[in-house]
OpenMM code with the backbone's topology and positions (N, CA, C; nanometers):
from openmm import Vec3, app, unit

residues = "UNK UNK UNK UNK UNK UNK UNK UNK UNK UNK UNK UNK UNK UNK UNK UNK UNK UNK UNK UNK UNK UNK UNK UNK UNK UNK UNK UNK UNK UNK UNK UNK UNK UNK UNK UNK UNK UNK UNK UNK UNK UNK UNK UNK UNK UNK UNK UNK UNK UNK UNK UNK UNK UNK UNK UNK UNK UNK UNK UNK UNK UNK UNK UNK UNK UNK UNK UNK UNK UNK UNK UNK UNK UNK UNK UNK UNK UNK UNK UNK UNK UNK UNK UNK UNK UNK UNK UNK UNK UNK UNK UNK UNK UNK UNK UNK UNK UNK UNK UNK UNK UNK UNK UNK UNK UNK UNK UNK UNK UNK UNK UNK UNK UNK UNK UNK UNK UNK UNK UNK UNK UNK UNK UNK UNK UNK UNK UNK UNK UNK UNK UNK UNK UNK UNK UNK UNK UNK UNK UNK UNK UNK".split()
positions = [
    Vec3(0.0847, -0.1182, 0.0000),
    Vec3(0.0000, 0.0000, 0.0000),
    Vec3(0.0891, 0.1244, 0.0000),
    Vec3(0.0665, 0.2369, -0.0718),
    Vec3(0.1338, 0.4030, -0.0655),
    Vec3(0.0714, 0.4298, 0.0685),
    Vec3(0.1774, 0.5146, 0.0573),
    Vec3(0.1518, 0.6124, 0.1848),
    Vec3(0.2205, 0.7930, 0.1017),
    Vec3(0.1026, 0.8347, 0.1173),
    Vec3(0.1419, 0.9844, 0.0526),
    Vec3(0.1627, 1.0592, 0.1457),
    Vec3(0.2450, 1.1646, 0.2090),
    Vec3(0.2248, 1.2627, 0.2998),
    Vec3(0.2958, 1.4204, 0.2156),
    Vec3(0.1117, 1.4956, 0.2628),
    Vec3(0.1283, 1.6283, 0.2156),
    Vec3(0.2013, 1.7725, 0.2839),
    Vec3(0.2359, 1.8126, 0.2708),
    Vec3(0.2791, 1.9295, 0.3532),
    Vec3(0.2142, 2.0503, 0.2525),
    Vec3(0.1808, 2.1182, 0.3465),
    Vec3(0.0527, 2.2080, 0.2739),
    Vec3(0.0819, 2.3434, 0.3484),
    Vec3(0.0682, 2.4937, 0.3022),
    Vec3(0.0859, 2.5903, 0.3840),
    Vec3(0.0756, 2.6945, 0.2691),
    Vec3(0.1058, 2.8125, 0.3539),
    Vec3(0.1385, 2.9032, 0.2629),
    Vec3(0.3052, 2.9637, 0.2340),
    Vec3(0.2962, 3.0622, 0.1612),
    Vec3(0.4471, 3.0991, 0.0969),
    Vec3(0.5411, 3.0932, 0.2647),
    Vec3(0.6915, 3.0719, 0.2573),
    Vec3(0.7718, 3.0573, 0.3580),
    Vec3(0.7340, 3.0396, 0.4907),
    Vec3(0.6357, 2.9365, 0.4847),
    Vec3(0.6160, 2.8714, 0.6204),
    Vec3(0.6936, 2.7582, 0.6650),
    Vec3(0.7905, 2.7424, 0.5996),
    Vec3(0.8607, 2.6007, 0.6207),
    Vec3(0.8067, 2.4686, 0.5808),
    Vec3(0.7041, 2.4955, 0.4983),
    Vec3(0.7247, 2.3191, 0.3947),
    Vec3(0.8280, 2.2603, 0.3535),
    Vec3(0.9064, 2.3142, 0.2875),
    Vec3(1.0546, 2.2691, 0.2095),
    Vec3(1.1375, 2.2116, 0.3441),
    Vec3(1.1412, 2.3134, 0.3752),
    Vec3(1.2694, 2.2711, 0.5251),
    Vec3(1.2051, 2.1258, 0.5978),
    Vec3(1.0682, 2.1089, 0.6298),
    Vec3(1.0246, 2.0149, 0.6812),
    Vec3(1.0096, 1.9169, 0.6436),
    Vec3(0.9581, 1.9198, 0.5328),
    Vec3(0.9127, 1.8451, 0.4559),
    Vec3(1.0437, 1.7092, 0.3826),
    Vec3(1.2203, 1.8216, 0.3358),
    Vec3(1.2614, 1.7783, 0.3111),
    Vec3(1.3853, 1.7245, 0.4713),
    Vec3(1.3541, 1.7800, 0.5610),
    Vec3(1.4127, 1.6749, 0.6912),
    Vec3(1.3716, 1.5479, 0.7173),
    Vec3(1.1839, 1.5588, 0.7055),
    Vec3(1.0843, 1.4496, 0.7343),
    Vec3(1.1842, 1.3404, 0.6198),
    Vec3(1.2096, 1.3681, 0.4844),
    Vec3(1.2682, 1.2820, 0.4061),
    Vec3(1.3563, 1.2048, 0.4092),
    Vec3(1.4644, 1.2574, 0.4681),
    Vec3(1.6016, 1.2174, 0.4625),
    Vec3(1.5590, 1.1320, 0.6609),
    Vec3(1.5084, 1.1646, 0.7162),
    Vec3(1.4650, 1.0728, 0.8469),
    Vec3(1.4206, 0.9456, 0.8416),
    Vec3(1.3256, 0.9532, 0.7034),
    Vec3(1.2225, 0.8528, 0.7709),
    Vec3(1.2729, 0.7553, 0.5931),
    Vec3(1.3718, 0.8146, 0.4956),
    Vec3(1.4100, 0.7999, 0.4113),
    Vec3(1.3127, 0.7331, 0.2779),
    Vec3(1.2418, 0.8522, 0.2706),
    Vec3(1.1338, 0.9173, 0.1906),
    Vec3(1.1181, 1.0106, 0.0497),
    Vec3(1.1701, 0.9579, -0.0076),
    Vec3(1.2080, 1.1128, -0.1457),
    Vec3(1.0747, 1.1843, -0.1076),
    Vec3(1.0912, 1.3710, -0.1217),
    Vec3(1.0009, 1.4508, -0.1633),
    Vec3(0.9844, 1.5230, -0.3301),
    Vec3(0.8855, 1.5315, -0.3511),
    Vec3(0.8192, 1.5941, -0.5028),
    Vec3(0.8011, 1.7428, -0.4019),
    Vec3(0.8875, 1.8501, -0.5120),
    Vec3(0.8291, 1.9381, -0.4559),
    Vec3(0.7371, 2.0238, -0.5677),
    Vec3(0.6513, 2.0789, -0.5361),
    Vec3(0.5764, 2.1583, -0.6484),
    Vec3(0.6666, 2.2862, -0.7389),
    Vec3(0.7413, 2.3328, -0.6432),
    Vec3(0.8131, 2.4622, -0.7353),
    Vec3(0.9062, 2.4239, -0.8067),
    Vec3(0.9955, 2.2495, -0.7836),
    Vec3(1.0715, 2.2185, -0.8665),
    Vec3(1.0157, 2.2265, -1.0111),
    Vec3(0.8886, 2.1715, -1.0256),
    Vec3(0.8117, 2.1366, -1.1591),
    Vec3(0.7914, 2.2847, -1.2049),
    Vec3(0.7552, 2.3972, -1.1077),
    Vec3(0.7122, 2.5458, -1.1477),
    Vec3(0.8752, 2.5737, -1.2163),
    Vec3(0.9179, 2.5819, -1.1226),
    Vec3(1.0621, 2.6781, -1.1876),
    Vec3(1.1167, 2.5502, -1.3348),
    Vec3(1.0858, 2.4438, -1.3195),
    Vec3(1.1319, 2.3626, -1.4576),
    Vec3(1.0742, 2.4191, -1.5670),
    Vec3(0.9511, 2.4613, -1.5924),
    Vec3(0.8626, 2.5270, -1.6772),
    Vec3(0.8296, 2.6662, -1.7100),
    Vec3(0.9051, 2.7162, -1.5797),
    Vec3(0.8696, 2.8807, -1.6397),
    Vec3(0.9707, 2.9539, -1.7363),
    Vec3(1.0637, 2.8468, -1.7915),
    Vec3(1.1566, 2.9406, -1.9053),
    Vec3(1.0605, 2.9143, -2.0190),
    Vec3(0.9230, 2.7988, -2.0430),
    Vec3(0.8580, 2.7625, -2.1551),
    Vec3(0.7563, 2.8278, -2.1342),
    Vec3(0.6851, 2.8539, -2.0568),
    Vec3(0.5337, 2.8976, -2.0033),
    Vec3(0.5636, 2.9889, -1.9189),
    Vec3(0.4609, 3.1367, -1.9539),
    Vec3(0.5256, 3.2370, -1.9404),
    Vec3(0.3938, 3.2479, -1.8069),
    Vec3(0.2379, 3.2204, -1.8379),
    Vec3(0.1418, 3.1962, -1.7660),
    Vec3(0.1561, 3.1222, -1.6791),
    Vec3(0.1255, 3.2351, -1.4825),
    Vec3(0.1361, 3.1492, -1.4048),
    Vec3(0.0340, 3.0513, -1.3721),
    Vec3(-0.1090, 3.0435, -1.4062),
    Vec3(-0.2107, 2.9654, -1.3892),
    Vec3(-0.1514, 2.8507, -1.4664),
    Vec3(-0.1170, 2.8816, -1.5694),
    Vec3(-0.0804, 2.7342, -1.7006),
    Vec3(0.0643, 2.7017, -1.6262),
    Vec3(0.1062, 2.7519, -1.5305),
    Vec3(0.2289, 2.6935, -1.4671),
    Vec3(0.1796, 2.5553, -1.4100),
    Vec3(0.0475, 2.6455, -1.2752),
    Vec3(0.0286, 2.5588, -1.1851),
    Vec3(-0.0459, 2.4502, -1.2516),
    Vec3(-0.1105, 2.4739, -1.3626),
    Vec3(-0.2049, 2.3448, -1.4131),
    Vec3(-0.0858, 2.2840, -1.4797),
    Vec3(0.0723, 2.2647, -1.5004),
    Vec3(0.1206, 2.2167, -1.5193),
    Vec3(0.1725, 2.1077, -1.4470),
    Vec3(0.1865, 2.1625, -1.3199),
    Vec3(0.2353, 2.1106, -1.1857),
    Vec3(0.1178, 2.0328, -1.1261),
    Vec3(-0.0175, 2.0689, -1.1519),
    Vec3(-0.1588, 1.9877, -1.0821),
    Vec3(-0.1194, 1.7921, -1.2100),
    Vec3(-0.1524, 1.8920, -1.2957),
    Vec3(-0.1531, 1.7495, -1.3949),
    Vec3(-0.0138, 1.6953, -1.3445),
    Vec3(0.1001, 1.7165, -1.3677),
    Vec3(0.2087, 1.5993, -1.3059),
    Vec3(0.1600, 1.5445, -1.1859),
    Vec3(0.1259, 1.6209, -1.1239),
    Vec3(0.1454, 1.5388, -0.9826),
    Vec3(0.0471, 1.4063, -0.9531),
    Vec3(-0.0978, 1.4097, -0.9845),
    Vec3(-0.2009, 1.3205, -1.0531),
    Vec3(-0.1350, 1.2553, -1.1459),
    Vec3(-0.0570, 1.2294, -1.2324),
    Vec3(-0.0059, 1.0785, -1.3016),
    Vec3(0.1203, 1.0894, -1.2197),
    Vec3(0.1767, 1.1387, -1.1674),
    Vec3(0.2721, 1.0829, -1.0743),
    Vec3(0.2592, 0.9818, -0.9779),
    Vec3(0.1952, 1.0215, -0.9329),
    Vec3(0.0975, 0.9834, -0.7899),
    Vec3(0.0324, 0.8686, -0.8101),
    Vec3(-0.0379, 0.8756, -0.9592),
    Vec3(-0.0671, 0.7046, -1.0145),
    Vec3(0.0696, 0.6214, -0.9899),
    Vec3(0.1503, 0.6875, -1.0250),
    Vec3(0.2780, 0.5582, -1.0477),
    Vec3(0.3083, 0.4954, -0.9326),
    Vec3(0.3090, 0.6113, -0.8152),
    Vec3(0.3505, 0.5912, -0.6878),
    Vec3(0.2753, 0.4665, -0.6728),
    Vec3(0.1563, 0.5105, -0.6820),
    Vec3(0.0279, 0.4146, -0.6076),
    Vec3(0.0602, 0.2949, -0.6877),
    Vec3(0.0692, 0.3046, -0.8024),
    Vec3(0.0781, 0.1446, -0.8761),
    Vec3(0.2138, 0.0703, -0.8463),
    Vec3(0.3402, 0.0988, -0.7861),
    Vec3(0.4104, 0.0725, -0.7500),
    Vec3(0.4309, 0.0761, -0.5408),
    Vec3(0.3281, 0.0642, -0.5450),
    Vec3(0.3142, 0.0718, -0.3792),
    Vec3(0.4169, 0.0923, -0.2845),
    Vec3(0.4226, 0.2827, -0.3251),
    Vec3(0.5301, 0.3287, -0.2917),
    Vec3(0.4997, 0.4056, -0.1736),
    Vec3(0.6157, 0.5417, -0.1248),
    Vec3(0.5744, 0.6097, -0.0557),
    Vec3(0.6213, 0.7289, -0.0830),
    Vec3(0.5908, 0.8629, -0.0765),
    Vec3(0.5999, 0.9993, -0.1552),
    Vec3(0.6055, 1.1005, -0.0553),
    Vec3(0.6548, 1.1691, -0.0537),
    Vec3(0.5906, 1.3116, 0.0437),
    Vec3(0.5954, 1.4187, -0.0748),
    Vec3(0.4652, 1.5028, -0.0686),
    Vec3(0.4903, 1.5917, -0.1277),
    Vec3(0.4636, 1.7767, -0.0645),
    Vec3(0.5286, 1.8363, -0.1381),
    Vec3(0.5897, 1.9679, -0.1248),
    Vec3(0.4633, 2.0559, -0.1843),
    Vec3(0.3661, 2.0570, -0.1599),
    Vec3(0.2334, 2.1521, -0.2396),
    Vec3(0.1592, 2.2526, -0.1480),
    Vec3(0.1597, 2.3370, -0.1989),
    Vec3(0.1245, 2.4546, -0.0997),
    Vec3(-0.0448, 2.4013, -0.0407),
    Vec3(-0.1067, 2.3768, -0.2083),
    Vec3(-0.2595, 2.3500, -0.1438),
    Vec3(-0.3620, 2.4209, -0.0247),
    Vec3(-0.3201, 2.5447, -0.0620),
    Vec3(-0.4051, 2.6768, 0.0487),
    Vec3(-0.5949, 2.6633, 0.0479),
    Vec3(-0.6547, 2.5686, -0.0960),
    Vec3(-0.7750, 2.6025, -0.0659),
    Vec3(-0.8127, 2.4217, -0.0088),
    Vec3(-0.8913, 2.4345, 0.0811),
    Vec3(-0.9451, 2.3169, 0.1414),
    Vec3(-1.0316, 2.2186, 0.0604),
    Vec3(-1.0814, 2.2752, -0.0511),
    Vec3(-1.1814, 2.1878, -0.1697),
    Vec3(-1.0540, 2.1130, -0.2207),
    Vec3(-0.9331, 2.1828, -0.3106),
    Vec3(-0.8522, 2.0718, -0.3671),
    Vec3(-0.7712, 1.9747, -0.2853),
    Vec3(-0.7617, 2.0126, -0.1525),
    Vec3(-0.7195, 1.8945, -0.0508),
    Vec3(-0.8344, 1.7730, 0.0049),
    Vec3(-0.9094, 1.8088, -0.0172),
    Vec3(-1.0284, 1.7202, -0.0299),
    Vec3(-1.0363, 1.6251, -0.2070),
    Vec3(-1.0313, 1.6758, -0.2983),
    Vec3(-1.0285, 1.6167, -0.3865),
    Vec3(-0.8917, 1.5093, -0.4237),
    Vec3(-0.8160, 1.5822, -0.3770),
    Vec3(-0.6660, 1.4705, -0.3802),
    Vec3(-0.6541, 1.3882, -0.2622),
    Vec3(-0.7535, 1.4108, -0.1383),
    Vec3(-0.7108, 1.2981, -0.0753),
    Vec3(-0.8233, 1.1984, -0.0966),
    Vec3(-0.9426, 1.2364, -0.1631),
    Vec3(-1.0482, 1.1028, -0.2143),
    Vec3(-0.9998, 1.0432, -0.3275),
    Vec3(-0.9211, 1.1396, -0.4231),
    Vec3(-0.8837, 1.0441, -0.5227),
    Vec3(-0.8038, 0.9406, -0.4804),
    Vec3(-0.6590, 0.9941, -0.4055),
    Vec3(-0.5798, 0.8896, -0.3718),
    Vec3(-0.6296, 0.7896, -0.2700),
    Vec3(-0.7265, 0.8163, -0.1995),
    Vec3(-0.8007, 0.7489, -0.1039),
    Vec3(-0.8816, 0.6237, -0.1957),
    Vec3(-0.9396, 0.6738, -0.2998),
    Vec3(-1.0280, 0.5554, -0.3860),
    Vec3(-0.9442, 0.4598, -0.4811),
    Vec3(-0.7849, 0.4917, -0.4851),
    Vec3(-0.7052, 0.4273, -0.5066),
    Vec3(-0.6140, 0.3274, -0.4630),
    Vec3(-0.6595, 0.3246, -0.3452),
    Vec3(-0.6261, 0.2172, -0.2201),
    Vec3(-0.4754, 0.3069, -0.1383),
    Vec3(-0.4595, 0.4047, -0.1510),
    Vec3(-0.3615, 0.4412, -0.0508),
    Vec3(-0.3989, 0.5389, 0.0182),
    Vec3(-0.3026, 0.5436, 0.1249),
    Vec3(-0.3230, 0.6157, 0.2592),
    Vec3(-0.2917, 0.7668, 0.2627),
    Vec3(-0.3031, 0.8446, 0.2912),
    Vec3(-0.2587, 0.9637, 0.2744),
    Vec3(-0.2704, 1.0799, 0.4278),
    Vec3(-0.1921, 1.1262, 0.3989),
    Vec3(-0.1546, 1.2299, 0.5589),
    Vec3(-0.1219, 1.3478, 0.4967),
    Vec3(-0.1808, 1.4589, 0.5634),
    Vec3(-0.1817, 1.6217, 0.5596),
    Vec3(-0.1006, 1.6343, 0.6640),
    Vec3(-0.0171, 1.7466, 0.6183),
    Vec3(0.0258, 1.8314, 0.7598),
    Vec3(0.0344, 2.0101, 0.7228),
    Vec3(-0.0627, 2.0858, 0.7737),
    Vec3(-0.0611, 2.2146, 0.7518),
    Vec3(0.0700, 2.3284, 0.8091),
    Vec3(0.1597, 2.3424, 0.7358),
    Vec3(0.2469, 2.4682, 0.7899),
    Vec3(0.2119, 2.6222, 0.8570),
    Vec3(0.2737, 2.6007, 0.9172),
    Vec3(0.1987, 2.7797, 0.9624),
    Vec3(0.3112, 2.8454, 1.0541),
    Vec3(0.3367, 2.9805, 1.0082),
    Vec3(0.4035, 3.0375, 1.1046),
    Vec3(0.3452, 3.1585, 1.2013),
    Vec3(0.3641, 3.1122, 1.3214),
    Vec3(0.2842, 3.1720, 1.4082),
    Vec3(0.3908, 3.3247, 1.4533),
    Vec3(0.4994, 3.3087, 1.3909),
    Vec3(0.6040, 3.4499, 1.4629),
    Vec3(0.6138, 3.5515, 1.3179),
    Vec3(0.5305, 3.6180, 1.3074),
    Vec3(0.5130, 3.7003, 1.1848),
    Vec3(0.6322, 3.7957, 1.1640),
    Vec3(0.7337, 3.8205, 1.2300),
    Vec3(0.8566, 3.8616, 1.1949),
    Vec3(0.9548, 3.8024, 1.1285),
    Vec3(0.9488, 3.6551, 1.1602),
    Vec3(1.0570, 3.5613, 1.0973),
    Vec3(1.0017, 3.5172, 0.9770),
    Vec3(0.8338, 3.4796, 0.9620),
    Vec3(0.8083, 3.4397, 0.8427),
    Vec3(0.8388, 3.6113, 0.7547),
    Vec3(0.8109, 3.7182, 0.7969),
    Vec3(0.9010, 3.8412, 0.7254),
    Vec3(1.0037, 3.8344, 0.6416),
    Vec3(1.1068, 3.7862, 0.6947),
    Vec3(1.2104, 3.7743, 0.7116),
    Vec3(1.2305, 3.6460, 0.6014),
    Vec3(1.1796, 3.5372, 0.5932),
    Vec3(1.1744, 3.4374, 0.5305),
    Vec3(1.1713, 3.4886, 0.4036),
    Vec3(0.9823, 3.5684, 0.3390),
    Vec3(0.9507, 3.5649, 0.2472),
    Vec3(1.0472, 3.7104, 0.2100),
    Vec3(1.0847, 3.8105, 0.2626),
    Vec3(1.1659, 3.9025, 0.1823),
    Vec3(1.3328, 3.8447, 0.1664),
    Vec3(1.3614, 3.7120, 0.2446),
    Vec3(1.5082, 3.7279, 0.1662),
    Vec3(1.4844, 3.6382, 0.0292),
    Vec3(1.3284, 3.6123, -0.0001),
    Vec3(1.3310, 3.5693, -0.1760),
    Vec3(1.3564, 3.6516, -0.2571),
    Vec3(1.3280, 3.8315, -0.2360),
    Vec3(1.3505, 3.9197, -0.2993),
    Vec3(1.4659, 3.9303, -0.3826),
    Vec3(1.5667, 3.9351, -0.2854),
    Vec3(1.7327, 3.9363, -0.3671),
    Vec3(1.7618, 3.8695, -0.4500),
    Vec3(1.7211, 3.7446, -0.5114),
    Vec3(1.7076, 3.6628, -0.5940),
    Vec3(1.6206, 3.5524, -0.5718),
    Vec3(1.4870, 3.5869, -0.6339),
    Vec3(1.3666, 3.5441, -0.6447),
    Vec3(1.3676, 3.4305, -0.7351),
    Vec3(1.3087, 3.3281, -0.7448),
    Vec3(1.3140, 3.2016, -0.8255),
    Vec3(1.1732, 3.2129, -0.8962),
    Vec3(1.1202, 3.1483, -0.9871),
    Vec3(0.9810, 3.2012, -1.0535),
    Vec3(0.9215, 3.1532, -1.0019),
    Vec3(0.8773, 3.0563, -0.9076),
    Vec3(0.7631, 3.0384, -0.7972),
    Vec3(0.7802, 3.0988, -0.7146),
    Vec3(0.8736, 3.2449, -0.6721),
    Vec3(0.8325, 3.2906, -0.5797),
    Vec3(0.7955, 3.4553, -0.5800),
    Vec3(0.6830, 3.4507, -0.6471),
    Vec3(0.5888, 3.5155, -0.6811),
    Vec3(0.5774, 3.6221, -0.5203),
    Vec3(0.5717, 3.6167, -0.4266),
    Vec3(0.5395, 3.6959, -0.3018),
    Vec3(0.6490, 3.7323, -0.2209),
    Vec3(0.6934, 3.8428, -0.2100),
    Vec3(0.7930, 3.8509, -0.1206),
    Vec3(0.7780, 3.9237, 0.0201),
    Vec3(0.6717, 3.9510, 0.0087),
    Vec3(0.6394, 4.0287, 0.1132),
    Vec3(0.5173, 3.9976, 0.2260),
    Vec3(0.5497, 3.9782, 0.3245),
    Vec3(0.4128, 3.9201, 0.4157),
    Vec3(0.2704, 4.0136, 0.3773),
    Vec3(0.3127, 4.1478, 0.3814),
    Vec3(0.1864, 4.2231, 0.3352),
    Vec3(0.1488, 4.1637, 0.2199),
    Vec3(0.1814, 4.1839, 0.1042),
    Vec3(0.1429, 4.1026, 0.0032),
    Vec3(0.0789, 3.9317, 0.0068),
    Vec3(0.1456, 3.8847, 0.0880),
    Vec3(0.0747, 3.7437, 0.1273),
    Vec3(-0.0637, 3.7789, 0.1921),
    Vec3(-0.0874, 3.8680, 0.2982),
    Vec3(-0.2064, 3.8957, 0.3646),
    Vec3(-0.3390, 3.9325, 0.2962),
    Vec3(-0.2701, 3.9967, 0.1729),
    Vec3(-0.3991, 4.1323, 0.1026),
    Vec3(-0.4393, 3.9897, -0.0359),
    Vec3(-0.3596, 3.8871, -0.0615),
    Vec3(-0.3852, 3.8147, -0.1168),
    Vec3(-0.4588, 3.6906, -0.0569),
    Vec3(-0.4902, 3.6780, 0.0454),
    Vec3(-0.5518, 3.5981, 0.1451),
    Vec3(-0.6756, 3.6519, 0.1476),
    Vec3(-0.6803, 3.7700, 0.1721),
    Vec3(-0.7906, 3.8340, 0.2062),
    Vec3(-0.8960, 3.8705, 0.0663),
    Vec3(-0.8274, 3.8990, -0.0190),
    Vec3(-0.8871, 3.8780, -0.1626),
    Vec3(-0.9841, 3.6962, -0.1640),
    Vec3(-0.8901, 3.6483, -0.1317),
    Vec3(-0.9228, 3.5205, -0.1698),
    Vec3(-1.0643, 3.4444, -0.0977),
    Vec3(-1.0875, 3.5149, 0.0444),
    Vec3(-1.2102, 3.4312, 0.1532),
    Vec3(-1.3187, 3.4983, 0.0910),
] * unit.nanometer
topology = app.Topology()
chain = topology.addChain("A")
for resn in residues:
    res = topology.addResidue(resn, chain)
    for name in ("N", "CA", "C"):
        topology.addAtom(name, app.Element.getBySymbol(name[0]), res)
């Protein structure tokens, strides 16, 4: 049987860092989502057609996993609660197991600090550098 585990959050909450410790511990490869973003944004200039680039891999990925009854962690931000519901029934109706873990940083200075040292050299998934900017885009979004 797979065992998938998600790490889910928003911009510089420490998914990556966790996500890729949890790996090398429990000796687990991680998929991360911005690897696939930044692979594609020298071809695709559209960030929506980024992420539907990165949605579709990860769904036939995730088949393979499962058909090879593997185990995965993956690196996906997944901020709205409907598509974490839909990926864990799919992989759920596929006979594997699957685990969420939500990131969050509760010290709003350090996650500061996090998302502006992307500024100095920003990678193309990292679209936000600024906590204000993370907030007013949150708030757009409910």
């Amino acid at each position: 049987m797979s065992n998938i585990i998600l790490f889910r959050g928003m911009s510089g909450t420490g998914k990556s860092t966790l996500s890729n410790e949890l790996g090398k511990r429990i000796n687990i490869p991680v998929s991360h989502k911005d690897d696939i973003y930044d692979s594609v944004a020298g071809f695709v200039t559209e960030h929506g057609l980024r992420n539907k680039i990165c949605f579709d891999f990860l769904y036939r990925f995730l088949q393979t996993v499962i058909d090879s009854s593997a185990a995965i962690i993956l690196d996906y931000g997944l901020n709205n609660i409907d598509d974490v519901r839909r990926l864990k029934n799919w992989i759920e109706e596929r006979g594997a197991t699957f685990k969420t873990i939500y990131c969050t940083c509760s010290n709003e200075s350090i996650w500061s600090k996090r998302l502006a040292s992307r500024s100095v050299n920003p990678l193309p998934n990292q679209l936000i550098t600024h906590l204000s900017d993370l907030k007013n885009i949150t708030r757009t979004l409910r």
